[in-house]
N, C-alpha and C positions, 0 to 999 in steps of 0.2 A: 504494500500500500504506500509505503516511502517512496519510492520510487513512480510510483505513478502522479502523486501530487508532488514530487518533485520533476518531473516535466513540467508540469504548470506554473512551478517558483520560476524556472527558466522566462516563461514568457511574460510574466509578470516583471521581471526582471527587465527584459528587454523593453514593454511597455513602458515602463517607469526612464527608463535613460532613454528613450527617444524621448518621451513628455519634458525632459529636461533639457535637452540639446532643445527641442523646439521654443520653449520657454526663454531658454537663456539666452536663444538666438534675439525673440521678442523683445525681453527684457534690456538686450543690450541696445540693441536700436533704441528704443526709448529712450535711454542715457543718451545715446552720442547725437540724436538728430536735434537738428534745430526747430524749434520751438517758436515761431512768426506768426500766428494768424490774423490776415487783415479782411476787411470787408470783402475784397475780392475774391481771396481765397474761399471765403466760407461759399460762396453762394454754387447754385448748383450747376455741374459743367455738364454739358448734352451735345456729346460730339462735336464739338468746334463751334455752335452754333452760342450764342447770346440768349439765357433764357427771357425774353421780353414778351408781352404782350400776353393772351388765355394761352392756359395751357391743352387746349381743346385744336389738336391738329388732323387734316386729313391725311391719309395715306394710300398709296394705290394699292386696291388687293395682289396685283399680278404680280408683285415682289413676293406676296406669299403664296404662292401657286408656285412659282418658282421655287420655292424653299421645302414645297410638298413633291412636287418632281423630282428633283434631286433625292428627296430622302427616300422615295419609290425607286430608284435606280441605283441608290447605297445599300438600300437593301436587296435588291437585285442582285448584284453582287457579292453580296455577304451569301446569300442561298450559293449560288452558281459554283465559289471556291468549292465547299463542300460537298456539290453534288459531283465537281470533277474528280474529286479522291471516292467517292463512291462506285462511279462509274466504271472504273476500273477494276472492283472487287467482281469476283468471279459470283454470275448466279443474279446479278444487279440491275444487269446492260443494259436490256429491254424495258423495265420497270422503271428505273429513273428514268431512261429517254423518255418515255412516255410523260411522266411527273413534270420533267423541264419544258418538253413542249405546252402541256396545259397550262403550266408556270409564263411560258415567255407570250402563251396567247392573251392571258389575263391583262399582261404587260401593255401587250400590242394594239388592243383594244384600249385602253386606258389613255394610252396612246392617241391614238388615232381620235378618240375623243375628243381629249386637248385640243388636238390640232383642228378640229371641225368646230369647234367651238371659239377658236379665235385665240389661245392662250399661248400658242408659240410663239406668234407672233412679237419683234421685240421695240415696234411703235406704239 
């Protein structure tokens, strides 16, 4: 039983001297940085821009249509590495190809949607 909670003294161990290195790293910046805050400084920074005026802004959806496509074709790829190590196990062949085609039609459609719908488009 010594032995098994002491595996865990180990990682407790470990636990504790990073929370320290992380800490101390903390702590030291605190001491060494300079200390100025002016009016400018506090107020809040939004990309480059000057926070002035409501804070009530339009934005175009098609920036986030884009950020939905991409994440559909990130995952795309994340499937496809793994189905190529598959593919090659013996017993598989047919059954994933099949899997990927259904996979890249779902895609293609999706696709092709997008695109009938005016969303590739980059005016």
């Amino acid at each position: 039983m010594a032995d098994y909670f002491g595996s865990y003294l180990v990682v407790v161990a470990l636990v504790l001297v990073g929370g320290g290195i992380v800490g101390g790293g903390l702590a030291a910046n605190r001491m060494l940085r300079p200390h100025r805050p002016t009016a400018e400084k506090l107020t809040t920074y939004e990309c480059g821009v000057d926070p002035v005026g409501m804070g009530w802004a339009q934005s175009y959806v098609r920036y986030y249509v884009f950020a939905y496509l991409y994440v559909v074709f990130a995952v795309d790829a994340v499937f496809l590495f793994p189905w190529a190590t598959v593919f090659a196990a013996p017993g598989y062949g047919m059954t994933t190809l099949g899997e990927m085609f259904v996979f890249l039609g779902f895609l293609a459609t999706g696709l092709l949607y997008a695109g009938k719908k005016g969303v590739l488009s980059w005016v």
